[in-house]
C-alpha positions in Angstrom: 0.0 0.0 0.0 1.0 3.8 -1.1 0.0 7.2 1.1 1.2 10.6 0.6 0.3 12.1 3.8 0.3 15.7 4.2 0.5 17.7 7.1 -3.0 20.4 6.5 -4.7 23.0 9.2 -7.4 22.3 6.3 -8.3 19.6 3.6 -11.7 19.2 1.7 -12.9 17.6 -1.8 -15.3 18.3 -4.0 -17.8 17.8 -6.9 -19.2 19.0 -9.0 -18.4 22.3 -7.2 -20.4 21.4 -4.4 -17.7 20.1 -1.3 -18.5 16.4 0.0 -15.7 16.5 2.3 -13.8 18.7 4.4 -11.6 18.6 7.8 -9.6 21.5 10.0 -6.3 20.7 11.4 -4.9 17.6 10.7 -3.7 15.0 7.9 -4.6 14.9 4.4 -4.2 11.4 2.9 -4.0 10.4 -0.7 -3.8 6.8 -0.7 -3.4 3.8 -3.5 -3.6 -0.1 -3.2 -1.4 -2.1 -5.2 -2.2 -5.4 -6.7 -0.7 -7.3 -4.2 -2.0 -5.8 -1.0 -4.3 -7.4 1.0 -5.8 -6.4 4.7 -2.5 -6.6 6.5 -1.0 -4.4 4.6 -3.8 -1.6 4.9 -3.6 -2.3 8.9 -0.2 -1.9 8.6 -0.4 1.4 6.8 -3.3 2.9 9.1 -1.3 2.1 12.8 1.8 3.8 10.8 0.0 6.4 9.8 -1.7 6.9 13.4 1.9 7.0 14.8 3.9 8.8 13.0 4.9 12.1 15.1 4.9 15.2 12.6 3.0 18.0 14.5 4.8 20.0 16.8 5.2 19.5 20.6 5.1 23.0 22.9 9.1 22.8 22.0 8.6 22.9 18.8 9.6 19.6 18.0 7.7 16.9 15.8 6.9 14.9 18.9 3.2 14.5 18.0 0.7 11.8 15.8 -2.5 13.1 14.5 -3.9 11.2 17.6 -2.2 12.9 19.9 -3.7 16.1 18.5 -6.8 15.0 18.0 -6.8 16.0 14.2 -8.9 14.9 11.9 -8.1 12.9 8.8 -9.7 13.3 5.0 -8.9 10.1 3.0 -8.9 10.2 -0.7 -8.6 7.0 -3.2 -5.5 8.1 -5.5 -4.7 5.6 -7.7 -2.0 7.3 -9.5 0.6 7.0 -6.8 1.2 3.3 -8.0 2.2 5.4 -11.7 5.3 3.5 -13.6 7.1 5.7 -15.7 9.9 3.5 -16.1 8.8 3.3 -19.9 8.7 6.3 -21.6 6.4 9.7 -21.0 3.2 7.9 -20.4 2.7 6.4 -17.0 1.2 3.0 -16.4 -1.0 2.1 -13.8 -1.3 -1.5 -14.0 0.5 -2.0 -10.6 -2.4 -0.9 -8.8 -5.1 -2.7 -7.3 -8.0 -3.7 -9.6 -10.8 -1.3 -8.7 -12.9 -3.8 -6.7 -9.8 -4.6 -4.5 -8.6 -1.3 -4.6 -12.3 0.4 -3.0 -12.6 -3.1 -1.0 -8.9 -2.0 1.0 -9.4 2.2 0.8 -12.5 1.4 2.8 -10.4 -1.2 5.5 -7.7 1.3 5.7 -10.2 4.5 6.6 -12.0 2.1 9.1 -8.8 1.3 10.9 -8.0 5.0 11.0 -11.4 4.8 12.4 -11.2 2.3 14.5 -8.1 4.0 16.6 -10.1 7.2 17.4 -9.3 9.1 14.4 -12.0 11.4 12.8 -11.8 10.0 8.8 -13.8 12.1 6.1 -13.5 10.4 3.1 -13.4 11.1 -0.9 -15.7 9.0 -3.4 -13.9 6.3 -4.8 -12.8 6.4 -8.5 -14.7 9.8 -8.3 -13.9 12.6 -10.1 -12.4 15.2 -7.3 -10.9 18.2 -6.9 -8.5 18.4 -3.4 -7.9 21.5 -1.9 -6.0 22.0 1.2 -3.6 24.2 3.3 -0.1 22.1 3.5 0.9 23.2 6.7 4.9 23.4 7.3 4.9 22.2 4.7 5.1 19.0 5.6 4.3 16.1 3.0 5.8 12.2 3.0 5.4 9.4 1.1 5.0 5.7 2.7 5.1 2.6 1.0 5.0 -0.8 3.1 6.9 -2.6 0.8 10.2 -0.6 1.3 
C-alpha cells in the first residue's frame, strides 16, 4: 500500500463544485492499493500512519501523531501514486489494485483509521475530485510498506 500524507490545518474535496468533504487541522491522505495488497497491509499502513509524530510538541519539536492532537483525517482514493514511468512519457497504472480490490482495502484502511479514534472524512472512490488544502509546514511524506 501507497500514502502521501500531508500535514493540513485544512483539507476538503469536492464535486461538481459542491464540497463532500472537508476537515480542520490535521492529515490529508492520498492513498493507492497495489495489486498485491491485502488487509495486512492496509492495517499496517493505518497504525503507521496513526503514529507517526509530525505535529509540533510545545518545543517545537515533531513529537506528536494526529492522535495525539486530536486531528482529523480526509482520505482520498489516488490511484496514481502506484504510476510506472519506467517506460517512456506515459505512465502506467497497472500495478495498482484492480478497482474492486482497490475500494474493497481504501474502505479497510479508513475504518482502521477509524477504529483507533481518528476522525476520517472520506473522498468517493474512483470519483472525479478536486482536493484542496492548506499544507501546513509544509510538511508532505510518502510511505510505501513494501520498502
Amino acid at each position: 500500500m501507497r500514502a502521501l500524507i500531508q500535514r493540513v490545518t485544512q483539507a476538503s474535496v469536492s464535486i461538481d463544485n459542491s464540497t463532500i468533504s472537508e476537515i480542520k487541522q490535521g492529515l490529508l491522505i492520498l492513498v493507492c492499493a497495489m495489486n498485491d495488497d491485502n488487509e495486512e497491509d492496509a492495517e499496517k499502513m493505518a497504525s503507521k500512519i496513526s503514529k507517526i509524530r509530525i505535529f509540533n510538541d510545545e518545543a517545537g519539536k515533531l513529537n506528536k501523531s494526529i492522535i495525539d492532537i486530536n486531528g482529523e483525517a480526509l482520505v482520498v482514493s489516488q490511484f496514481t501514486l502506484a504510476a510506472d514511468t519506467s517506460r517512456g512519457n506515459r505512465p502506467g497504472f497497472s500495478y495498482a489494485a484492480h478497482p474492486e480490490q482497490g475500494e474493497k482495502l481504501y474502505e479497510y484502511f479508513t475504518q482502521q483509521l477509524q477504529n483507533q479514534n481518528i476522525n476520517c472524512k472520506t473522498g468517493v472512490f474512483g470519483g472525479d475530485m478536486k482536493v484542496s488544502l492548506v499544507n501546513d509546514g509544509p510538511i508532505t511524506i510518502w510511505l510505501d510498506n513494501k520498502d
